[in-house]
N, C-alpha and C positions, 0 to 999 in steps of 0.2 A: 471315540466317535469316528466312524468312515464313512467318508462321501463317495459315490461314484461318480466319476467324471467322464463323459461320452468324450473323450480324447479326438474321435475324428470328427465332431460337431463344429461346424461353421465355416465361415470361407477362409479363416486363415490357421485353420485344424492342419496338421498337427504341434508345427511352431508356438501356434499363440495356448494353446491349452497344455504344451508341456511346460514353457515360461511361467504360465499361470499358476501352477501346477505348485514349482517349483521355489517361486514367490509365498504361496502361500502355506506352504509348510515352515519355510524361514519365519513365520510372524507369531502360525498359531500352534503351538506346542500340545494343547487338546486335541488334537487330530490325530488318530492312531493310524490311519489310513487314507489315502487318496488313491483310489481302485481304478485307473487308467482302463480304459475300456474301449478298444480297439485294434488293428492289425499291428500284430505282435512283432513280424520284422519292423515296419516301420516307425511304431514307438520306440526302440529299441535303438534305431540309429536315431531318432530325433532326443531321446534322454542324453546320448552318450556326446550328442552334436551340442545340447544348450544345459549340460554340466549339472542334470536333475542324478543326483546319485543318493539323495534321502531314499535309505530301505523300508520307510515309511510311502512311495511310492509303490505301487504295485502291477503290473498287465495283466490286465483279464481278456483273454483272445475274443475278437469279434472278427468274426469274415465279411462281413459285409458295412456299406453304410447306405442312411437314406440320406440322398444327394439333397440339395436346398431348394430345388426346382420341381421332385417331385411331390406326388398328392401323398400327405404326409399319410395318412388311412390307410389308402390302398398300399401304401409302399411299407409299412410295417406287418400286411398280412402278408405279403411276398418274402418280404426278408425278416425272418425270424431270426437269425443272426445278426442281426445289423448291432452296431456300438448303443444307439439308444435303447434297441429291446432289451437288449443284454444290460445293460446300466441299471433300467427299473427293474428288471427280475431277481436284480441283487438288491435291492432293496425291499421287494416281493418275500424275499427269503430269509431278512434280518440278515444279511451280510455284511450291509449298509442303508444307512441311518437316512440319506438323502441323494437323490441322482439330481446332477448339473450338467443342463447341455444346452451347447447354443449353435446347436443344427436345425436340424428340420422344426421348426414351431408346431406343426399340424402333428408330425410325427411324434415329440415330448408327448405333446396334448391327449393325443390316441395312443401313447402307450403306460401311459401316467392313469388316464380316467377307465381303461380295459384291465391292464395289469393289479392295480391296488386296486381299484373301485373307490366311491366316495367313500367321506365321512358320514357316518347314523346322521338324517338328519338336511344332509343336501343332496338334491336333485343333480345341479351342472355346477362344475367346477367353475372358477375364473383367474384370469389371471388380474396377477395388480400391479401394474405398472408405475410406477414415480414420476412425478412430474415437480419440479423442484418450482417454488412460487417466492413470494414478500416474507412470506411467514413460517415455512420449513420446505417440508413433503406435503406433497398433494398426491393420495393413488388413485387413480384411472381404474376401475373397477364394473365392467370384465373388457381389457383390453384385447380382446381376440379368441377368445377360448368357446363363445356359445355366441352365434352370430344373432341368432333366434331366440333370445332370451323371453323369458313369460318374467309377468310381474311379481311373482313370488321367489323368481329366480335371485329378483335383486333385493329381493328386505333381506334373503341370504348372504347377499354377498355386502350387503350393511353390516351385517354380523360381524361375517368374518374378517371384512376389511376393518372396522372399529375394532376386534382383537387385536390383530396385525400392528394397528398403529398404535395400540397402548401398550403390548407387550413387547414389541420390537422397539417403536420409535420412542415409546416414553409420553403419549400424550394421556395427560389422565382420563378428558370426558370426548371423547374425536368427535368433530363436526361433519357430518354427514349431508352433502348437496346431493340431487337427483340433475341429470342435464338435459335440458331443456332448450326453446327456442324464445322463451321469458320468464321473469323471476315471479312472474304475477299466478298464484293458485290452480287458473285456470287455463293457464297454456298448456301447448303441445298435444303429444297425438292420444287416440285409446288409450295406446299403452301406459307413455307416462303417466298419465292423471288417474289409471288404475295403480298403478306401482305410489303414486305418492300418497294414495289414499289409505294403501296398507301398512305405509311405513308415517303415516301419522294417527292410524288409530292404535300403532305398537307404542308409538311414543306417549301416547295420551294414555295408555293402560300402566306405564309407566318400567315397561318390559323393556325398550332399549336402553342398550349401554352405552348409546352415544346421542348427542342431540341433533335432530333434522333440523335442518334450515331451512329446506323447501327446495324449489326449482334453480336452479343455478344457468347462467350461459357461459359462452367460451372462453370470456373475457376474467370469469370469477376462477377458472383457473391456477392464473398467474395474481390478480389482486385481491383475493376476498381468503379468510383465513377457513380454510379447507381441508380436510385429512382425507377423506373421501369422496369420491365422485361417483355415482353411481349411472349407467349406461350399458345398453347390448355390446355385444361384443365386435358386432358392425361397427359400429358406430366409434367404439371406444377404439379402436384399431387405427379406424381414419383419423380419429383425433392423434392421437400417438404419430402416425408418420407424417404428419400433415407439421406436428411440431418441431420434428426430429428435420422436417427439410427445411422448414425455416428458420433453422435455428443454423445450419450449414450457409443457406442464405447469403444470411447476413452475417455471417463469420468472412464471406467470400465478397462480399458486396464490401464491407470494409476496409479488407484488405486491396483491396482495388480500389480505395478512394486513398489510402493510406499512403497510398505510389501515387499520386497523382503528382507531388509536387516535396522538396526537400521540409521544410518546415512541418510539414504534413508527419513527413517520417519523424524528424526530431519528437511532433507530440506522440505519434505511438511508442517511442521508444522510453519516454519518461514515462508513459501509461502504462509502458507493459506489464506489469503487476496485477494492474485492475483487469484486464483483458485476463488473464492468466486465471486470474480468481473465479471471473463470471464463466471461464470454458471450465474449470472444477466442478462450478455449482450446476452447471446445465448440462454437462456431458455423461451418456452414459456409462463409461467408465468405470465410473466413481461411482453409479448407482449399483453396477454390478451384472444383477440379475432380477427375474419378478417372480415371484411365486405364485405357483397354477396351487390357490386357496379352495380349500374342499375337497381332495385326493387323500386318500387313506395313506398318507405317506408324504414325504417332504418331497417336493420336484421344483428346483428351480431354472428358469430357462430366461437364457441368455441371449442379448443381439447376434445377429448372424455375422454384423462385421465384427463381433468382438475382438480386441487385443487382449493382448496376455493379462491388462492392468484390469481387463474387463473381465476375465477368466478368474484372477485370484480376489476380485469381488466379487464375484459369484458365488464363490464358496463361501466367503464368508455370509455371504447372506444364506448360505445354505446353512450355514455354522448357527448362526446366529437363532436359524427359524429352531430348529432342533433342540438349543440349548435353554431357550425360552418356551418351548413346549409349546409352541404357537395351537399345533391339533388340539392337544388335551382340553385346551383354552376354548377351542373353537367349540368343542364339542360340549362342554359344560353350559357355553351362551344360548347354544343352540337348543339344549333340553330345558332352560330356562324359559322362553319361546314360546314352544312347545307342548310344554307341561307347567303351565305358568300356577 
């Protein structure tokens, strides 16, 4: 298996993704490659600086990169060289199996959905984000990838996300929510109440591989037992950093109450464990990376802050989607569907 790695992807590129790199060739011994894909003097000093010398590492030269601030679209018709075109075009060409980059998100997106094209079968890609709850993973489905999503966008991305979580996570029948602004039938806008309409005369034909629950709000999230979430990609974006800074928050808020006074310290110090456990379960880190679901090819893309711990889970989720054949999966559900 080789993954391509956009080496100058993100804001702590190229430290955190040669570490990453580096880390995760030490675990998983299935990787025949990790295709470093970026400027070749400075990969070069950054391997020899953080002791990445597995010949299973490899630099693929890119001269360019799309920076994090630009329009990720316009800035991959510009830079045909840049580290992410280059990363998917190797994958484009069976050179490697899956590209990981946690740079430009619009750039991944636009060069993932132009370079491979979909899957037979989907319109717009999504991406699916984790959201860790009471009772496992929760994905956010399409966290950012199709702002304008149509209602048949997302009985697709029902599909593919109910793949995803039975092949990947291991859940046998995934529950699938639609999100809403009430759990009652008849809430929310056009849209939804066209989209929950589709995805419960699929389930009454007996054609879905997961069970709908119906409309969900923000709160079923984190309490209600969940595999799927289905939402625009507007929508699903805001939700996603809306969580991502509350969750910082109150990490901060804490620790400023925590100083308030000595006793205070004493109990965070005998908790530390428990704090420790809940930034595992809630941090993305640990999750890795999210896969842009529907791309004739494996793409996974990763936080922009990513660290290294967040780079060599990336791969593995890139490891992961590949070696579970997530596509194959998807595209077999999807002519079931279809050609019911």
């Amino acid at each position: 298996m080789n993954i391509a790695l956009d080496a100058m992807g993100g804001d702590h590129a190229p430290k955190a993704t040669i570490i990453g790199a580096r880390n995760a060739l030490k675990l998983y011994s299935d990787i025949d490659q990790i295709l470093l894909v970026g400027d070749t003097p400075q990969l070069e000093v950054a391997m020899q600086k953080y002791k990445l010398t597995d010949p299973r590492a490899v630099i693929v030269h890119a001269s360019d990169v799309v920076e994090m601030d630009e329009s990720g679209a316009k800035a991959l018709r510009r830079k045909k060289k840049s580290s992410i075109a280059i990363a998917t075009d190797l994958v484009k060409s069976g050179s490697a199996d899956a590209v990981v980059s946690a740079g430009n998100t619009g750039a991944a997106v636009a060069a993932a959905t132009v370079k491979l094209r979909t899957l037979k079968g989907v319109e717009r890609a999504g991406i699916a984000s984790a959201i860790p709850n009471e009772y496992g993973i929760c994905q956010i489905l399409d966290a950012g990838a199709n702002p304008e999503a149509k209602p048949q966008h997302l009985v697709t991305y029902a599909m593919m996300g109910s793949v995803y979580a039975h092949n990947v996570l291991g859940v046998e029948k995934p529950k699938v929510g639609l999100m809403s602004n009430g759990e009652e039938d008849e809430k929310g806008t056009t849209f939804t109440k066209e989209t929950f309409a589709l995805l419960k005369n699929l389930e009454a034909t007996g054609r879905a591989p997961f069970e709908f629950v119906g409309n969900v709000e923000g709160h079923d999230l984190f309490e209600s037992e969940l595999d799927v979430v289905l939402c625009d990609g507007f929508t699903g974006n805001i939700i996603l950093k809306s969580c991502e800074a509350t969750a910082k928050a109150m990490s901060k808020w804490l620790k400023l109450e925590f100083k308030r006074s000595p006793f205070r310290i004493m109990g965070a110090a005998i908790a530390r464990g428990a704090f420790k456990a809940v930034k595992k379960k809630s941090s993305y880190e640990y999750v890795g990376g999210s896969p842009l679901l529907g791309v004739n090819g494996v793409c996974i893309i990763g936080h922009g802050g990513s660290s290294p711990l967040a780079i060599q889970n990336a791969i593995r989720v890139a490891r992961e989607t590949v070696s579970l054949k997530v596509n194959p999966h998807i595209e077999e559900a999807l002519v079931e569907i279809n050609h019911p």
